[in-house]
C-alpha positions as CSV (number, residue, x, y, z in Angstrom):
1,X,-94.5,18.3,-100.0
2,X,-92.7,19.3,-103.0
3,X,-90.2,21.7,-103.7
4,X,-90.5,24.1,-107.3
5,X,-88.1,26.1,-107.8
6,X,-85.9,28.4,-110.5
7,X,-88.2,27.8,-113.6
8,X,-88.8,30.1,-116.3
9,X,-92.3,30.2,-118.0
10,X,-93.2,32.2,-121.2
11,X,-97.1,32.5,-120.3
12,X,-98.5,32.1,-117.2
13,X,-97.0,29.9,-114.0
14,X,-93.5,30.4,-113.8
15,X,-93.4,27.2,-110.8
16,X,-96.9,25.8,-111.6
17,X,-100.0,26.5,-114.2
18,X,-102.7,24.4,-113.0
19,X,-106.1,24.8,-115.1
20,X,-109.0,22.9,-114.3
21,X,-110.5,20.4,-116.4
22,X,-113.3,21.0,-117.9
23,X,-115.3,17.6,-116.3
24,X,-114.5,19.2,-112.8
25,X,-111.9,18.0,-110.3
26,X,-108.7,20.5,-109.6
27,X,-105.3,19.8,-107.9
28,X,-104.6,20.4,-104.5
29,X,-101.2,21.7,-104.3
30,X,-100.6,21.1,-100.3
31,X,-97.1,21.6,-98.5
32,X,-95.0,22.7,-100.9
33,X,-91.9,25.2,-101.5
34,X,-92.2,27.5,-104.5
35,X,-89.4,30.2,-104.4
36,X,-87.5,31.4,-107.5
37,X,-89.7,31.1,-110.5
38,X,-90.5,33.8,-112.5
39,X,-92.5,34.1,-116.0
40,X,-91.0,36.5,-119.0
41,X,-94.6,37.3,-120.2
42,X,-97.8,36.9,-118.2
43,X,-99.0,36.4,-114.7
44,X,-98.6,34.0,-111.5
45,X,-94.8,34.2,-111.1
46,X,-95.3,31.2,-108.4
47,X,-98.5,29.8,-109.1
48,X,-100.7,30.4,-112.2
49,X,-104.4,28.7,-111.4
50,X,-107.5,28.5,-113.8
51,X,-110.6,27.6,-112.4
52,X,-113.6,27.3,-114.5
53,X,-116.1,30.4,-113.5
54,X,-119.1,29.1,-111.8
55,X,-117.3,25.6,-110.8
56,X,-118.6,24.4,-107.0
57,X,-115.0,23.0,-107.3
58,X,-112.2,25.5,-106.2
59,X,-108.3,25.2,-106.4
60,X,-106.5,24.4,-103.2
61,X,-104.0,25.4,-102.0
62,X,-102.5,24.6,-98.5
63,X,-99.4,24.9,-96.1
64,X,-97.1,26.2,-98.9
65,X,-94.2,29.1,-98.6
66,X,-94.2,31.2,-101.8
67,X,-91.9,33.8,-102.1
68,X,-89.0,35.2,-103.9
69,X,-91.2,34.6,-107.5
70,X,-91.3,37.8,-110.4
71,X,-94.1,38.0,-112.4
72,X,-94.2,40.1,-116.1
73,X,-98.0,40.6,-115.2
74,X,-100.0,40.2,-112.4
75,X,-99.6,38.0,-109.1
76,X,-95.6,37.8,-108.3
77,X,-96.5,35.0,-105.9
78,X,-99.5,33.6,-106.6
79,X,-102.5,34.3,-110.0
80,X,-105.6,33.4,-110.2
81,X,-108.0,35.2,-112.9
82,X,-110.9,37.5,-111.3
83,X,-114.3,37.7,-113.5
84,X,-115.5,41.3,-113.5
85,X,-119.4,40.5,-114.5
86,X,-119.4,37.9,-111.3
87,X,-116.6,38.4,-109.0
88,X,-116.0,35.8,-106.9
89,X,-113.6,33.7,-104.8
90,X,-111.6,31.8,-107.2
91,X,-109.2,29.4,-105.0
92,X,-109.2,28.9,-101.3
93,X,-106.1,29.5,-99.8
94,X,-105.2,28.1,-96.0
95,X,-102.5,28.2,-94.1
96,X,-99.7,30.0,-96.6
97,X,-96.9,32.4,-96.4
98,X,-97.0,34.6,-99.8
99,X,-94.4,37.4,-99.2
100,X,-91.4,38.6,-100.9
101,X,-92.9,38.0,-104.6
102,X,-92.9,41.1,-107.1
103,X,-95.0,41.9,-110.1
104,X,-93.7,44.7,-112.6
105,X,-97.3,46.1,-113.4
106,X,-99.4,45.6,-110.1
107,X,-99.0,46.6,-106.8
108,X,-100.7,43.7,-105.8
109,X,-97.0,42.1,-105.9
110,X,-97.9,38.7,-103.8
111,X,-101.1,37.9,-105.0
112,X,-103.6,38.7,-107.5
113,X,-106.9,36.2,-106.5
114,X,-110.0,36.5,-104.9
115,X,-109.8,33.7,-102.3
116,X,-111.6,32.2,-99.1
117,X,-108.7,32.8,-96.6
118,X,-107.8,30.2,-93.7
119,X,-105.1,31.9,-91.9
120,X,-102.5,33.0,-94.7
121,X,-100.1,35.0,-94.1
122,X,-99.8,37.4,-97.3
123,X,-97.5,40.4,-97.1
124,X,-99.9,42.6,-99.5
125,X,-101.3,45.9,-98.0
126,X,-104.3,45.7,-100.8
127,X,-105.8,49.1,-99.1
128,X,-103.1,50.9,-99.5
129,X,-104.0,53.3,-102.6
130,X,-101.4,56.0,-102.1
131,X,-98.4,53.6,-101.2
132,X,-97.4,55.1,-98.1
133,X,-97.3,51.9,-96.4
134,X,-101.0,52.7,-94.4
135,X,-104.5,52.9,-95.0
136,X,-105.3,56.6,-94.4
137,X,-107.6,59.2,-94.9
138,X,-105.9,60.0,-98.4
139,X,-106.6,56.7,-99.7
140,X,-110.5,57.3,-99.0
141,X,-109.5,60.5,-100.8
142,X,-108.1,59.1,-103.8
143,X,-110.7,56.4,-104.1
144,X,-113.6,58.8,-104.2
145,X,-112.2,60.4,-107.0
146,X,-112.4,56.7,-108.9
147,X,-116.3,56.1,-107.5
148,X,-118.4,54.9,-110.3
149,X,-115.9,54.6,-113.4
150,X,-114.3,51.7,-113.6
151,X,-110.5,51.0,-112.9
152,X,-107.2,49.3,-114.2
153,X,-106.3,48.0,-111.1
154,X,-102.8,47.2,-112.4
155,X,-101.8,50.4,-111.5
156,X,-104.3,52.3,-109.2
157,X,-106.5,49.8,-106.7
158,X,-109.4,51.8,-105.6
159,X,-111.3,48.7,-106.8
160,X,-110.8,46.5,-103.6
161,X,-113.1,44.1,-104.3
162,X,-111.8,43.3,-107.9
163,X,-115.7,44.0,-109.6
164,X,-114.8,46.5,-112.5
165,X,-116.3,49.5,-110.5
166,X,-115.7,51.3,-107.2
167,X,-118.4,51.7,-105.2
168,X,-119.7,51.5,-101.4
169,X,-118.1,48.3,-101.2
170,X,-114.6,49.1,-101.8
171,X,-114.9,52.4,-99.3
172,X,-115.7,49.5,-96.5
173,X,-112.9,47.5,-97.5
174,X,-110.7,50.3,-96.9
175,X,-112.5,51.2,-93.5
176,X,-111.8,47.9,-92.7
177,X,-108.2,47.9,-93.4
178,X,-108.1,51.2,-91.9
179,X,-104.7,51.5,-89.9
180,X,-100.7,50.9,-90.5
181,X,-100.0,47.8,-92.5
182,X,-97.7,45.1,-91.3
């Protein structure tokens, strides 16, 4: 139920940078206001979180409004670090509103996280490639021009899935996500 707002950081977290200890356990950040924070350097403008890879124990975040954040590097709203070699979800998310954040690299401007999702509300239009505010025919175009090498997605996102590669997978992400975005 707290309320973190117009903090500066100069790494990573501009509101919060949570990184889990090393003998398991992690915050739960639950009801909370995070609007206004912004970092000068890195990533998670909002909300910086570092779970350990592998750990049964995920980040939680929970009925929180996260908006209006700036990020240097990835994740405006909200960051959370993505292993290429064993992609995974990295926090579980439920019940958020992530919109109105920016990021001045990625295109992923709310949120930059693999996450088990319980009814967020997150104003990211991942599948949309070519930025033309849909997922279309051209994106499938542009992202089979990507298949097989693998992608910077701070500035092209044919790699849906966040792996390192696109492949098969990240053409049925953007079958899924066919359509207008909201």
């Amino acid at each position: 139920g707290c309320t973190i707002s117009d903090n500066l950081s100069t790494n990573r977290g501009g509101g919060l940078h949570l990184v889990q200890h090393t003998m398991g356990g992690f915050p739960t950040v639950d009801g909370c206001t995070i609007t206004g924070n912004r970092t000068s350097v890195s990533d998670g403008g909002g909300v910086s979180l570092y779970p350990l890879n592998g750990a049964a124990q995920k980040p939680l975040v929970s009925n929180c409004t996260i908006q209006g954040n700036t990020a240097q590097g990835r994740g405006g709203g909200l960051y959370a670090p993505v292993s290429a070699t064993a992609p995974q979800p990295n926090a579980t998310l439920v019940n958020n509103t992530i919109c109105g954040n920016t990021s001045l690299i990625s295109k992923r401007e709310n949120i930059w996280a693999l996450f088990e999702d319980g009814g967020n509300a997150i104003c990211d239009c991942f599948s949309d490639v070519d930025s033309n505010r849909g997922v279309d025919n051209g994106d499938i175009a542009f992202t089979l021009l990507f298949i097989g090498e693998l992608t910077d997605p701070d500035f092209i996102q044919p790699d849906q899935d966040m792996n390192g590669i696109v492949d098969t997978g990240d053409l049925a992400l953007l079958l899924l996500n066919f359509g207008n975005c909201n």
